[in-house]
Phi, psi and omega in degrees: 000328188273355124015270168293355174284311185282335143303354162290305196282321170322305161249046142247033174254270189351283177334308194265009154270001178258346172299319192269328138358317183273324176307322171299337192296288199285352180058051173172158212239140185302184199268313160319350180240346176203085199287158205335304201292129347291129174308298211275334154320330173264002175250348150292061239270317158354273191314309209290313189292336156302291186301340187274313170319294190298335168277337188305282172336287195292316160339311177287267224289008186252324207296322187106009189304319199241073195280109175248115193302314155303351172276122150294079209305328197267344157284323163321303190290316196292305177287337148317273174330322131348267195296342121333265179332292195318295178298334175301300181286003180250332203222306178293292173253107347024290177300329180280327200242010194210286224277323196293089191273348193265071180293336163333330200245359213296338173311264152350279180302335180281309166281016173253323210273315181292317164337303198286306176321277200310340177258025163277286175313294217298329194280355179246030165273323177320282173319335178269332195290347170252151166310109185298136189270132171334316202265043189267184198263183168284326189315310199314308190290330199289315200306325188292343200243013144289319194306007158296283177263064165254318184307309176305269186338322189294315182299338216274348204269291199308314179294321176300331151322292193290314164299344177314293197281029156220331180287350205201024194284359159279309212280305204257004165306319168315001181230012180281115197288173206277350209258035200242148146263139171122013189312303202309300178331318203275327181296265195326317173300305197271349160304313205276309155327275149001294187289271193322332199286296222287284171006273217322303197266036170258291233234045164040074189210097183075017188347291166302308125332299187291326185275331169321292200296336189295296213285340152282286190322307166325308196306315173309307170292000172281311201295301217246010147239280174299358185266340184270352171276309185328285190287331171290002168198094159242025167244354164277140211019064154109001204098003181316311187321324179259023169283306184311279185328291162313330167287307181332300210297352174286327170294335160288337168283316161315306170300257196341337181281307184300331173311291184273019194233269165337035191232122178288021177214039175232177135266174203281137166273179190216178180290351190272344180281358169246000000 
């Protein structure tokens, strides 16, 4: 099991190197890490291309791919996660609740603002999974006191995910691969799936199990739906499609850290114990 912690951070390391990767592609920054608002941030490609450098990095030092004994990997997720929160709250809502004249899309920009949340929860679902350092700063400790509702954020994306498959459920029955029979059963069923996961894990209910069981499924949807859209369109926008697929398994990794971190009748593990 302890194992799988580190296979958590391994693919939200992963996840956030394809995030700044894509970003070199497109010289602008996706829509989910930075929404329309400020406009001149996106006409500069300098910013997009700079923050992409910098998720590339932090990516490498949470996956563990890369150990440098002087980087303090749980200060990296904890100030990621920070700088996530920020943009969500300066650049998402603003654009959603002020700047944003196009309600047609209202769908859409609301799951990019929760997206960024989630990968904010994720990195201090991240951040609790290593050990506190003695020598922290006050910034650090305030940073420390997020690493709770990382888990909420993270839940808050899933349940929309769930709600999804009934507000849209002819949309995302299509996306049910052709040779499974039953899609309305299967949209509906991971819908249902989806809402409960998010639950268990806002109120610690079954934590563990349940997250288990989110992150093999996420996981399913990496093996038999994205990796087969990724290669049938792996040049839209940029390679997004196989960007999407790697953020699964980043969300599949975010379960599995909440699994083995988060069980109320344990204590939080830490790195020395893995």
């Amino acid at each position: 099991m302890k194992g799988l912690i580190k296979l958590g951070r391994l693919f939200y390391g992963i996840g956030i190197i394809a995030l700044g990767v894509h970003q070199l592609i497109i010289k602008d920054f996706r829509s989910e890490i930075l929404s329309p608002f400020p406009a001149w941030a996106h006409q500069y490609p300098a910013f997009s291309i700079l923050t992409g450098i910098v998720l590339i990095l932090a990516g490498i030092i949470i996956s563990g791919i890369v150990t440098i004994k002087f980087i303090d990997t749980r200060k990296v997720c904890l100030y990621l996660g920070f700088a996530f929160l920020v943009a969500f709250v300066v650049s998402h809502l603003p654009f959603i609740f002020i700047f944003n004249t196009d309600k047609t899309n209202a769908t859409q920009i609301w799951i990019n603002a929760i997206e960024e949340l989630t990968y904010s929860g994720g990195a201090f679902v991240l951040a609790g999974s290593y050990s506190a350092n003695k020598s922290e700063s006050k910034f650090d400790k305030f940073l420390e006191k997020l690493i709770p509702v990382g888990r909420i954020f993270y839940s808050l994306l899933m349940l929309l995910f769930g709600l999804s498959h009934f507000l849209f459920a002819e949309f995302v029955s299509t996306m049910v691969p052709k040779w499974l029979p039953g899609t309305m059963f299967w949209t509906y069923f991971v819908g249902v799936a989806l809402i409960c996961s998010g639950i268990s894990i806002i109120f610690k209910l079954w934590i563990k199990p349940i997250s288990l069981l989110l992150a093999l499924m996420l996981l399913l949807f990496v093996l038999f739906f994205h990796i087969q859209d990724a290669v049938a369109n792996p040049t839209i926008g940029g390679g997004n499609e196989i960007v999407r697929a790697i953020i699964a398994l980043l969300f599949c990794g975010i379960a599995l850290v909440i699994a083995l971190t988060n069980d109320s009748k344990k204590e939080l593990l830490t790195s020395e114990a893995i």
